[in-house]
C-alpha positions, 0 to 999 in steps of 0.5 A, a space after each residue: 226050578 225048585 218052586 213048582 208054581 214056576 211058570 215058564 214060558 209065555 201065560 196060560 190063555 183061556 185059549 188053551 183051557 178045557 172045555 169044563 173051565 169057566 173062564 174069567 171074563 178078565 182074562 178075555 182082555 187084549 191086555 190081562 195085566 191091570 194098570 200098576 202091576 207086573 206079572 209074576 212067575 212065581 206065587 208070592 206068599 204074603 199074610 198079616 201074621 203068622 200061617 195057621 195050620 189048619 188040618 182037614 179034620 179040625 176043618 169046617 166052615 159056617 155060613 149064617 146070618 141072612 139066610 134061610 137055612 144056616 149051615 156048617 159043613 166039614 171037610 167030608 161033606 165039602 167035598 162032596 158039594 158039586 164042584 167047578 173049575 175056574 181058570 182067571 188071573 189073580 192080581 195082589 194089590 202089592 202090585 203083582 199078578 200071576 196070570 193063568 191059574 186053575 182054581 177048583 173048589 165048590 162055587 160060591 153060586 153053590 153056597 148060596 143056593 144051599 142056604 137060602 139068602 134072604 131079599 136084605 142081604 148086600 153083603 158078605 163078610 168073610 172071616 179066617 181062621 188067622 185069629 178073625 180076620 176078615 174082609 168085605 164083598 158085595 153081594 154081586 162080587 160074592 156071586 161072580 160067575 168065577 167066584 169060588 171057595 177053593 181048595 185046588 190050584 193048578 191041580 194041587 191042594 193048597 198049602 198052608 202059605 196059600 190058604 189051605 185047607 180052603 180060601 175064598 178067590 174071587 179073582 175080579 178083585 184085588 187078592 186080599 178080598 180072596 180070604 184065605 183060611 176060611 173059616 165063616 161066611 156071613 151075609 149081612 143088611 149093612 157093609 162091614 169094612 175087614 181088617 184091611 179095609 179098616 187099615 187104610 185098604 180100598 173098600 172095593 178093591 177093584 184091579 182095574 180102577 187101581 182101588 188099592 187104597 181108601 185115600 193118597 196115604 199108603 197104610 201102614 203093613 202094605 207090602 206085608 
């Protein structure tokens, strides 16, 4: 195969990991694909508008609002934050999954320890570098065991299609709320609803309870 995200064969399991991975808790199930999805062998590349190219050197990310100790961080000292390994699934709310993946990057428990969020903070509004895009996480799905802030999938860097130079995953949710370019984090008293969410997309996003969308109508864009 030309795609060398191809996967062959029957899906990774957590059985076969090592022993350095922290295993998401959806790939435990007896069945890991949700309810209206269908694996994948590749990975699909999907986005609102065009790709940006963000190069490494021009790269940062910020982190503010409710938190003790603002802070921005380029790509050099990114990579010098303690990192984990995540091995989950990772479900598209265009009704696809591609099970087995190796996530690796810094862990969102980092970020906020780093920073110091402060006792009003319920939310976290990611925001990429696609001209402000964002989506919305509560506070508890932000801090997952399994939540990261990625820059390696399978062993290799991300591309651009997918997100590069680094994007949020956190793979108990649909794949919209995994930011990709990501640009800010911000921590906030109040929910608010991101460019998806404010186009028709479920508020939460959760694969398991089929949270695709706010109401019966299919918002314009999906399959995009």
């Amino acid at each position: 195969m030309d795609d060398p995200k191809y996967q062959t064969g029957e899906p990774p399991n957590p059985n076969s990991t090592d022993d350095d991975l922290i295993v998401s808790s959806d790939t435990l199930r007896s069945q890991r694909i949700p309810p209206g999805q269908s694996r994948t062998r590749k990975w699909p590349v999907l986005q609102a508008g065009s790709i940006p190219q963000v190069e490494k050197s021009a790269w940062s990310l910020e982190v503010k609002g409710l938190v003790d100790r603002p802070m921005i961080w380029n790509w050099d000292q990114f990579q010098e934050l303690p990192r984990v390994k995540v091995f989950s699934d990772f479900h598209c709310v265009t009704q696809w999954s591609r099970l087995g993946n190796i996530w690796e990057g810094v862990s969102t428990k980092t970020i906020a320890e780093l920073v110091g969020i402060q006792p009003e903070a319920r939310f976290v509004i990611a925001e990429g570098y696609d001209r402000g895009w964002t989506t919305n996480l509560p506070l508890d799905r932000f801090l997952a065991e399994d939540a990261l802030l990625c820059d390696l999938h399978d062993g290799d860097p991300l591309t651009a299609d997918h997100g590069a130079p680094v994007r949020l995953i956190v793979p108990l949710l649909y794949a919209w709320k995994s930011a990709k370019w990501l640009k800010s984090l911000e921590f906030v008293a109040e929910d608010q609803p991101g460019y998806w969410e404010q186009g028709g997309y479920h508020n939460e996003g959760d694969p398991w309870r089929e949270q695709r969308f706010a109401s019966d109508d299919i918002p314009p864009g999906f399959g995009i």
